[in-house]
Phi, psi and omega in degrees: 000130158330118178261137158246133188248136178298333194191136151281134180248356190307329194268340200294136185315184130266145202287338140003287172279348202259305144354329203266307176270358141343131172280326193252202207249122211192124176243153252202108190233132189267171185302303169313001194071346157326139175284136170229081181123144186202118179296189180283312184297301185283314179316333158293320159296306197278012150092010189199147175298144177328309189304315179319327146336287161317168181073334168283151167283119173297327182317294188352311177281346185291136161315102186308332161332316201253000206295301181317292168335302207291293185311316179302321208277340190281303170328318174274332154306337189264320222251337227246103146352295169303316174271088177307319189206190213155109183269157148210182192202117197253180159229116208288128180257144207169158192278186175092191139325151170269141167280120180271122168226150177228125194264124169246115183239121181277172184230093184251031066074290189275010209227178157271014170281307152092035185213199151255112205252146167247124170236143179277160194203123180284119171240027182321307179272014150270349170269314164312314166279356150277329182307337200263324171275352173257005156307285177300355144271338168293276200318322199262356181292315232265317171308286224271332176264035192256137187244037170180155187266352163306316194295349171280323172299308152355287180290326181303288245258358172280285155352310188291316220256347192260330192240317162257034150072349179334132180276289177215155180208156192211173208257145175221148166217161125357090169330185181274359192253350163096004176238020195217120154300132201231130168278102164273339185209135180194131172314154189286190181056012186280150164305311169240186195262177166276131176103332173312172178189078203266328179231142171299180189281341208227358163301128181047205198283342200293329176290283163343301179313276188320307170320305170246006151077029165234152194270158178218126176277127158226128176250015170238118202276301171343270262241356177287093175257046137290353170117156167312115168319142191309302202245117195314320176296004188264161191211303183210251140197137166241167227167113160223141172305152181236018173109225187266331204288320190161198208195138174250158187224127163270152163203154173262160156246015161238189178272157223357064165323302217253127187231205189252018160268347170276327165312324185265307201293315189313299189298327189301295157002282195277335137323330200252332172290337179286317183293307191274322199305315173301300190311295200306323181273352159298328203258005148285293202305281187314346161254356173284326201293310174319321198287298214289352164309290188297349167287324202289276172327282157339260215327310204261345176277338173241326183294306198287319194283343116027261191278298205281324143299350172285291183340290153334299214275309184307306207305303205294336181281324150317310168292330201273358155339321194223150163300124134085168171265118177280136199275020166279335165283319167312313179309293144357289203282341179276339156246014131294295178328292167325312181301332178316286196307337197247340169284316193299313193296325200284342198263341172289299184317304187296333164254015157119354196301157153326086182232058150212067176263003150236080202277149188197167196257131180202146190262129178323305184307327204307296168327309181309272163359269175315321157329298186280322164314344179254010200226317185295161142289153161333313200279339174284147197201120192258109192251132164253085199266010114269177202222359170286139180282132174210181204254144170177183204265114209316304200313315177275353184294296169308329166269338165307276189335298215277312201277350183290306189308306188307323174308334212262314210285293206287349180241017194223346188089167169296345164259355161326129146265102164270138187233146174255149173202138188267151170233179159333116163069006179165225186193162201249146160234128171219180169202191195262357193259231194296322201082220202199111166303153173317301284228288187311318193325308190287339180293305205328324194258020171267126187309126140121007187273129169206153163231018174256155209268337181275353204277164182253312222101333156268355181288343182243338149285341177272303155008261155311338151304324188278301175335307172260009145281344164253017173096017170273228167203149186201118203243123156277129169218178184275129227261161195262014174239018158134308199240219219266123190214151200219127223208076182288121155255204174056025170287157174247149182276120146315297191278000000 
């Protein structure tokens, strides 16, 4: 009887031949590492003919930096059952620049190939660009911790020429008068200088850019009709927008030089430079700001106490003048006090200080009550619907009150009704007059929002400053008798 067989093998390749044809570079390994096949493309990285090859241990060729690794992840590929394949990524040894191969080793063992197969991949220049690129994240880390903005220009043009490589490039911004690019920064060996006015704003490509905020590429700088290069030697030029501020420009000395990965690192740069450049001059702004605080403050803790102690001095002397104190002097002697009292709070306040670091149990109505004696008019009337005690700093307590009543006198008139009222957690002040548009409401505790032409701007911001030193919360809404209502929760109550 005739034996029939499913597939002939008398034709079937060996793996040799089946190996061979692969394009890419690819070795062949016994549990020990030994090469026992090596196409011609890994014979070309490793530096020898293939045939040459067998019989080696490939770790030989591993960089030792990398050796250890190299070895471990393959010995757990030999020992581990389970672990089919093992990517790494090595370095070749040899002087020079290092070569990066990145190895994917299968475990065919079981096949007829009858090994561990590798196959090599040059990633040298993917290792480069990442190196480069994590050079160029050390640069915008180094941007953003730069305390001036010369040191940022320093770092773009250290950056432009050491990590992407630039033959020379340089910072152009707007003069002070706005019609000349003024070179703030520029690489050495450069043709001109920091300080140079080499074009108007509106000028060559550099004038373009900045004009439409768009990058510009040239790769025959000759053949360019935005105009001529400073220098004969430039062949080609890359031109990126800096934001409002002013544009950096790269140039070559061959032709096309510049592609859109030099374009995207650049805009990264120079972007991470615009962001400190902004940052160092806000925080320029915020210590000019600071100075004229601490002139403000000096002023009013010492120049105004001053005068207002003189005052003082006449008043007590006035008095001892006369039979008993007349009650217009008391009235008097009751805003020097106050006033005493509102320089100390504005000046804690302006310098940040604590200001409800003397809590003391004090009653709403009480406050209210001395408040409105110091501030309302006769024609104005005034309701106290509650009677709770709660805890806070008197002084500062009495200045809330007083800046709400006044808020009330000034924008509701000298005949306002104001009500005092306990709510949920705390307690309300309102009045009768125009209100707070919806639109407005959240501005209102912002220094300097007023909509009266006599307003500072601040009576409603010291407000809040006090509200959120004692942990309270404070909401403008509309009031339930027509006009302004104002509503501190989150108090803790003494009763």
């Amino acid at each position: 009887m005739e034996t029939m067989t499913a597939f002939d093998t008398s034709t079937r390749p060996e793996p040799d031949a089946l190996l061979a044809q692969l394009e890419d570079a690819v070795v062949v390994l016994d549990e020990a590492g030994r090469i026992s096949y090596a196409s011609p493309p890994a014979g070309r990285f490793l530096g020898a003919p293939s045939e040459a090859l067998v019989g080696v241990r490939a770790f030989e060729y591993v960089d030792p930096r990398d050796r250890d690794a190299v070895l471990a992840a393959f010995e757990e590929l030999v020992s581990d059952s389970s672990a089919s394949s093992r990517r790494m990524e090595f370095r070749l040894l040899g002087d020079g620049d290092p070569t990066w191969l990145e190895a994917v080793t299968v475990d065919a063992t079981a096949s007829d190939v009858g090994g561990y197969v590798a196959t090599l991949r040059d990633v040298t220049e993917h290792r480069a660009r990442e190196h480069d690129l994590e050079r160029l994240h050390d640069s915008t880390n180094r941007l953003y911790a730069a305390d001036s903005v010369e040191a940022c220009y320093r770092i773009v043009i250290d950056a432009a020429v050491s990590i992407l490589g630039f033959d020379w490039c340089t910072l152009v911004a707007p003069d002070d008068d706005g019609e000349l690019f003024e070179i703030v920064a520029i690489s050495e060996h450069a043709p001109l200088e920091v300080g140079d006015r080499p074009f108007g704003v509106d000028e060559g490509v550099a004038g373009h850019v900045y004009q439409t905020g768009t990058v510009s590429i040239v790769d025959d700088a000759r053949q360019s009709s935005r105009g001529k290069p400073v220098d004969p030697a430039i062949k080609s030029a890359l031109t990126v927008p800096v934001g409002d501020w002013g544009v950096f420009q790269a140039v070559a000395t061959t032709r096309s030089a510049f592609d859109d990965r030099d374009r995207n690192r650049t805009q990264l740069l120079v972007a991470a430079m615009l962001t400190a450049i902004d940052r160092i001059e806000r925080q320029r702004d915020l210590e000019r700001q600071n100075e004229r605080l601490d002139q403000f403050v000096r002023y009013v803790s010492h120049d105004l106490r001053t005068p207002l102690s003189a005052a003082a001095g006449y008043l007590e002397l006035m008095a001892d003048d006369v039979d008993g104190i007349p009650s217009e002097v008391t009235y008097v002697r009751d805003a020097h006090e106050q006033m005493e009292a509102m320089i100390d709070q504005l000046s804690m306040w302006a310098r940040g200080d604590d200001l409800a670091r003397d809590r003391t149990v004090i009653s709403i109505a009480d406050v209210v009550d001395r408040a409105w004696s110091s501030v309302a008019p006769e024609s104005a009337s005034l309701s106290i619907e509650t009677t709770r005690l709660l805890e806070a700093d008197r002084t500062c307590l009495r200045q809330l009150v007083e800046n709400l009543l006044r808020n009330a006198i000034t924008h509701a008139g000298d005949d306002v009704s104001v009500r005092v009222e306990a709510v949920d957690g705390g307690f309300a002040v309102e009045d009768d007059g125009p209100g707070i548009p919806s639109a407005v409401r959240d501005d209102v505790f912002e220094p300097g929002h007023t909509s009266s032409e006599t307003g500072t701007g601040l009576g409603l911001a010291i407000v809040a400053e006090i509200v959120s030193a004692h942990g309270w919360e404070i909401a403008a809404v509309e009031s339930t008798i027509g006009g302004a209502r104002f509503e501190i929760t989150g108090v803790d109550f003494a009763d």
